[in-house]
N, C-alpha and C positions, 0 to 999 in steps of 0.2 A: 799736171801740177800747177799750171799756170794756170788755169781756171777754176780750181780747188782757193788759191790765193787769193784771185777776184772775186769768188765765193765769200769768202771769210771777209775781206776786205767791205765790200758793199753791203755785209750783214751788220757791220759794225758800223759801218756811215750812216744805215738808214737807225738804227737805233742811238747815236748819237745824234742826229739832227731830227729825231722823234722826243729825245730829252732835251734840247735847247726849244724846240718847240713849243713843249708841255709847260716846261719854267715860263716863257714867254706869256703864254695866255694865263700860268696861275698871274703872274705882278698885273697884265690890264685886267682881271676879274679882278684882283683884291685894290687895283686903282678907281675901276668901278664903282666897288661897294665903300671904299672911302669918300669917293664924290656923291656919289648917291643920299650918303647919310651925311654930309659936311660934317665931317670930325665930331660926331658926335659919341656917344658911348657905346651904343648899339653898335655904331657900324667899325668902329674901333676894336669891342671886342670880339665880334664875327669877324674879322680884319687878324685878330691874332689868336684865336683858338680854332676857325677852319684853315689858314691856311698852310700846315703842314702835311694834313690830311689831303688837302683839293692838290696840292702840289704830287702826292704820293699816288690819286687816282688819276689824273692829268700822267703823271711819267708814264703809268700801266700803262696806259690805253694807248698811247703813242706811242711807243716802243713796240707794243705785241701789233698794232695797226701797220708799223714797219716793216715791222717781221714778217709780217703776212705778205706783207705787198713783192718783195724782193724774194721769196720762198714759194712753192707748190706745195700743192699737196704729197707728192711724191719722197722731198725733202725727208732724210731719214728723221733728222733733229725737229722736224714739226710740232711732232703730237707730244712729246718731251715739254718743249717751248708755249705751246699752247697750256700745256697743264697747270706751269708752273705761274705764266702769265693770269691762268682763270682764280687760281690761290691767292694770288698776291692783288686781285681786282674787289673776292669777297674780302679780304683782311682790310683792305683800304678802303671801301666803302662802308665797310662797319666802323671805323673811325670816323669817317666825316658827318654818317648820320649821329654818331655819339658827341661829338662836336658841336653838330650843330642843337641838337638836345641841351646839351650843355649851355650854348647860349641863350636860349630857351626859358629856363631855368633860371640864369643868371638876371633876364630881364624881367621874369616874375620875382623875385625877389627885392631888385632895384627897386621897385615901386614900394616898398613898405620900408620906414626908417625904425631904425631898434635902437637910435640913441637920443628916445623921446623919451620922458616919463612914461604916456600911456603905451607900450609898443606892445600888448600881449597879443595882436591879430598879426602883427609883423613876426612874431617869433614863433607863430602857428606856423604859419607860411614857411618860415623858413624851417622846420622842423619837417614841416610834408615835402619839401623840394630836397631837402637834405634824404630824407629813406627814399623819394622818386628818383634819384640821382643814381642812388646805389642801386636801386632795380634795374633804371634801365640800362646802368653797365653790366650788370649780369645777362639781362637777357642778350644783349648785342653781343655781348661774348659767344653766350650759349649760341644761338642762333651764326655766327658766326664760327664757332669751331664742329658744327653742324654741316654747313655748308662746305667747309673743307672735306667733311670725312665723304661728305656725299659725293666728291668728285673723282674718287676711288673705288674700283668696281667690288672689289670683297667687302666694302665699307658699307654699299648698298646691300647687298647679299644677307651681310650679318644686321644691318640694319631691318630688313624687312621678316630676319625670323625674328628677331628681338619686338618688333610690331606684335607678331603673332604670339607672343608669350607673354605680353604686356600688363597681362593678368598677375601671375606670379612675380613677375618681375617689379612692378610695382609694390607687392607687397612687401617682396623681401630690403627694395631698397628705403618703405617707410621705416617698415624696423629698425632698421640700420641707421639711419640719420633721424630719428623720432627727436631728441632732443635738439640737434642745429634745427630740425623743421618749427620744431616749437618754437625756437627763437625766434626763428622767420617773421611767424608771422606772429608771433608778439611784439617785435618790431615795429612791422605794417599798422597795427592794431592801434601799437600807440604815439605813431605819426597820426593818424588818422583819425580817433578819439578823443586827439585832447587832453589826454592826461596827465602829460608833459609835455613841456615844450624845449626849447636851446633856451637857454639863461634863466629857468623857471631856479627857485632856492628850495630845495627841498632836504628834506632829515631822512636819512636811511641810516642802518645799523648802529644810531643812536650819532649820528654825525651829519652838520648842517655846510649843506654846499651848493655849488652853483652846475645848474646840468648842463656838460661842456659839448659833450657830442651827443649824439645821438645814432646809431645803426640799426643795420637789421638785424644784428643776432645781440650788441651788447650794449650797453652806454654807460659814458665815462661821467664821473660827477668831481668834477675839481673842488676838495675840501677846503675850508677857509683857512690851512697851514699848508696848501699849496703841496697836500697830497692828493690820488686820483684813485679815486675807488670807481674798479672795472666792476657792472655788472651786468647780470644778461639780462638780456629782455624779459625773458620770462619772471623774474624777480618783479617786476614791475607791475604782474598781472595777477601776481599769485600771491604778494605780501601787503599789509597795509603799511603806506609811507604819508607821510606830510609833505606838502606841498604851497610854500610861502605864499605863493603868486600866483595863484591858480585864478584868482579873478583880480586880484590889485597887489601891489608889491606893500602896501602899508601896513602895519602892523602892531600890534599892543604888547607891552613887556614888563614886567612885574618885578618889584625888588621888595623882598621880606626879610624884616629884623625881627626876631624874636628879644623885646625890652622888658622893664622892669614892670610891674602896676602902677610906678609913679608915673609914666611917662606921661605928659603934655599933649593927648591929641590934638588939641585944637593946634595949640602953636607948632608942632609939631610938620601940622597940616600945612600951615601958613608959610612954612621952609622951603613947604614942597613946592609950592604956587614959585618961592622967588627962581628957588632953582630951577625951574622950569622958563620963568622968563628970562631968565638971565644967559640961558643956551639956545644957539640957535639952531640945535639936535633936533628940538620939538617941534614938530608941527600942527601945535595947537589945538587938536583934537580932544584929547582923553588927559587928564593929569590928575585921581583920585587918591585920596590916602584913606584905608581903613582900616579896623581894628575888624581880622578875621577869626581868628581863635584867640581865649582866653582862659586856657585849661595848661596844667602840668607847671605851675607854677610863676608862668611868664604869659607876656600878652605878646601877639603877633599881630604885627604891625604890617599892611602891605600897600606897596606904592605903586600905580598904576602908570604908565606913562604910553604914549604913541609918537611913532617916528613916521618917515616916507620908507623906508626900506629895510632889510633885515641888518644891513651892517651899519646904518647910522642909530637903530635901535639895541644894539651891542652896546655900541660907546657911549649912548643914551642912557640903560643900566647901570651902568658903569660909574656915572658922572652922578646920576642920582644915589646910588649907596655911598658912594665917598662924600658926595656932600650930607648926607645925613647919617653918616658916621661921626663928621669935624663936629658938627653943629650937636650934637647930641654929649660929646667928649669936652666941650666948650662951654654949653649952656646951662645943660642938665644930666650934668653925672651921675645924679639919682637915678635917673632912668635907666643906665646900661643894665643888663642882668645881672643877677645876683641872687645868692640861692640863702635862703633863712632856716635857721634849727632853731628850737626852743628848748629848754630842759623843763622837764614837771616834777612837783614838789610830789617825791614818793615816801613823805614821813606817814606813817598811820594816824588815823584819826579812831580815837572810839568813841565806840557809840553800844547801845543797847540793843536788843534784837528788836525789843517793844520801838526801836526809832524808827524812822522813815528814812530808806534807802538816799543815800544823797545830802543829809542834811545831820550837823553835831548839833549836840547841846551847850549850850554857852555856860562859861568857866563862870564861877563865882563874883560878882562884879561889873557882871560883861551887861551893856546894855543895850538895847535893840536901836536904830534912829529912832523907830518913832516913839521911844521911851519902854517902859512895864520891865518884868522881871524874867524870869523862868518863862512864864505863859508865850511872850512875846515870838514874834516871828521868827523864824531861827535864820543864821545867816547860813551862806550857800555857801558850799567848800571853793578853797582856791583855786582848784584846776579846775572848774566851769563859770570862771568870771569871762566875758567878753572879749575875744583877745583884742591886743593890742595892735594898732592899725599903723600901716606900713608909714616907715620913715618918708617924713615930709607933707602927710597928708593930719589936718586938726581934729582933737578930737569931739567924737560927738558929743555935747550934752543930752542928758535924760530930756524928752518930752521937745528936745531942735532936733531928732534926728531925721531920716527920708523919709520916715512916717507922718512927721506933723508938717514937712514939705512938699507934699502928694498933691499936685497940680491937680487941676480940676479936667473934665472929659476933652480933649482938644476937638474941636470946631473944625472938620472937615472943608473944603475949598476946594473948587472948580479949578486954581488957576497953580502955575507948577512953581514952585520953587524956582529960581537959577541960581544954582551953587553946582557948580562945575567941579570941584574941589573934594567933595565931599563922598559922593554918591557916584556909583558905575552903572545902575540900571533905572535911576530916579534923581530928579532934580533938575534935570535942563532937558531941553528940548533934543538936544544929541544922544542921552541916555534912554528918553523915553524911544524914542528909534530904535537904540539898542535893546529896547526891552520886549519893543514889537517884533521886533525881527528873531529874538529868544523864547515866545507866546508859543509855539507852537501854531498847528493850521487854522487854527478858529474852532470853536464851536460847530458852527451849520455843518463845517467839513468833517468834522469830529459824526456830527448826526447823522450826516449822507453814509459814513463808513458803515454804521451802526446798522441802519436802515439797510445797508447793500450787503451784510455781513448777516444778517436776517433773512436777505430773498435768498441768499445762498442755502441755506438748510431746508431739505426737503422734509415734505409733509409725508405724513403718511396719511393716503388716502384711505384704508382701514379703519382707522379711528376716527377719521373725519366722518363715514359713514355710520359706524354707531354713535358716535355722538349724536346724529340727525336722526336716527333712529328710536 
């Protein structure tokens, strides 16, 4: 009995002074690595994300190294103790390697700042460390609940005929998780690609938002009413979506009024310019007003504008329609829309069958301008005189209209226009850019396809011969 109790007793001392031990060396390894790095960030954060982990591998091993020492192999409780000690050394050293990954990680990422204007290689980075992150806690897991089952002898057993059927068994489990596998690695594909990134603005299902995470099987897109559309990965490979910021966060945005024929473009135009300087929305790039359609009654009017980013190009829209609504309501109310009806004079006119379709004969009296009788030119019915031209606009006199003011051939010029105002693909040297970059490949390149799209189709050597023949 009494040395059953000294038993027990000394099994307990030597794994209590195996745990004050173990705490002792984790605080001078983590005073170490404090000093080593002078409080810096690096060694601060490997300071406080290893040391729960190194403190959990540190108890193991000093406790089962006690245990050994004050025990035999004879010991009934040994191979109990040992087993449970080897379980709790793989579960703890799979956290510290994940720890220490994780610092890893956290220091690639440090090096790239994301609250600069240009961060789109910092938010690659952080989008590949983001799906890397979640890999390699999967694998350490798997690898780690791996390692437990292996320390179990039927574990092995069933593990080594499952080896040999790996065949089947692999197949049955792709079918079975075909779609999480999809996600997987539509995930991977698009950490990896490019195709999004973490804070990229993008439009899915007809809604513009900011992409907030990113995973392996799904990603979250925070809407701009600060709702969250969950979707999978696979949506991302298989639908087409837009993508703000895919090379710069800047942007062009459009406001169209559908107004009168009266409207004022030049002045009109002239609004747009102040309103444009007068906010400091703009970023001075694009600011065009033009007349794009003029059918169905009304002329459409469109205002061109560029901002630095999708939300300050919102309220950018915004500020230009309200101001060219006041100023329109204010200056020229002729302009708003409005829709015209005319009534047609449907009394009969007669006429002879010997007449000419379109044309009476004049009443008794009646005489022509330019003087005679009967013989005289006949006049033209009232419902095909020239209508009458929209309120606020003068009318034309005979022999002053756009006919006798037909400008002569205009004289082509080497040198560009600068009216920035005006024009979206011509007129300034920003437009003519934009017109370049809208040309298509070129010409030569056009030719090369041509040419290469020709070596493609084969000959038939058949006819090549009778021809020669």
């Amino acid at each position: 009995m009494v040395d059953g109790t000294v038993s027990v007793l000394a099994v307990a001392l030597a794994a209590l002074a195996g745990v004050v031990l173990a705490l002792l060396l984790a605080e001078v390894v983590s005073a170490v690595v404090r000093a080593a790095g002078r409080r810096t960030w690096l060694a601060d954060n490997l300071s406080r994300r290893a040391r729960r982990p190194l403190r959990f591998v540190l108890v193991t091993v000093a406790v089962w190294i006690a245990l050994r020492i004050v025990s035999d192999g004879a010991t009934p409780w040994r191979p109990a103790v040992d087993h449970v000690a080897l379980i709790a050394l793989i579960v703890s050293v799979a956290w510290l390697v994940g720890a220490l990954a994780f610092v890893v990680e956290d220091a690639a990422v440090a090096r790239y700042r994301t609250d600069v204007p240009d961060n789109r290689h910092a938010r690659r980075v952080r989008t590949q460390v983001s799906v890397l992150r979640r890999v390699t806690v999967a694998v350490l897991a798997l690898c780690a609940v791996a390692g437990v089952l292996l320390t179990f002898e039927g574990a092995r057993t069933y593990g080594a005929t499952l080896l040999a059927s790996a065949g089947v068994a692999s197949i049955v489990l792709g079918l079975a998780a075909q779609s999480t596998l999809a996600n997987v690695f539509a995930g991977i594909q698009l950490a990896f690609t490019d195709a999004i990134r973490v804070d990229d603005v993008v439009v899915v299902e007809g809604e513009w938002g900011r992409v907030e995470e990113i995973t392996m099987t799904y990603v979250v897109v925070h809407a701009w009413d600060d709702r969250r559309l969950i979707l999978p990965s696979t949506w991302f490979t298989q639908t087409p979506f837009q993508n703000w910021t895919r090379r710069a966060a800047d942007l062009l945005g459009t406001v169209e009024l559908d107004l009168d024929w009266a409207v004022p473009v030049d002045a009109m135009r002239a609004e747009l310019g102040r309103l444009l300087q007068d906010s400091e929305l703009w970023d001075h790039r694009v600011g065009v007003l033009q007349v794009t359609e003029a059918t169905g009654g009304h002329v459409r009017v469109r205002a061109l504008a560029s901002a630095a980013d999708a939300p300050t190009l919102f309220d950018l829209r915004c500020h230009v329609r309200e101001g060219l609504v006041a100023w329109l309501q204010r200056e020229h109310p002729e302009a708003l829309p409005r829709t015209r009806w005319s009534a047609l004079d449907e009394r009969p006119v007669g006429r002879t069958s010997s007449e000419p379709v379109g044309r009476t004969a004049p009443e008794d009296g009646d005489v022509s301008p330019s003087g005679g009788g009967p013989d005289a030119p006949l006049r033209r019915r009232r419902d095909q005189r020239a209508p009458t031209p929209p309120e606020g606009q003068p009318v034309t006199e005979p022999g002053h209209g756009a006919a006798a003011r037909v400008p002569a051939t205009p004289v082509q010029h080497d040198t560009i226009r600068l009216d920035r105002t005006s024009r979206l693909f011509t007129g300034s040297l920003q437009a003519v850019e934009r017109s370049k970059a809208f040309s298509g490949p070129g010409q030569d390149v056009i030719e090369e396809r041509e040419q290469t799209a020709e070596g493609l189709v084969p000959h038939d050597e058949g006819d090549d011969e009778s021809r020669r023949g």
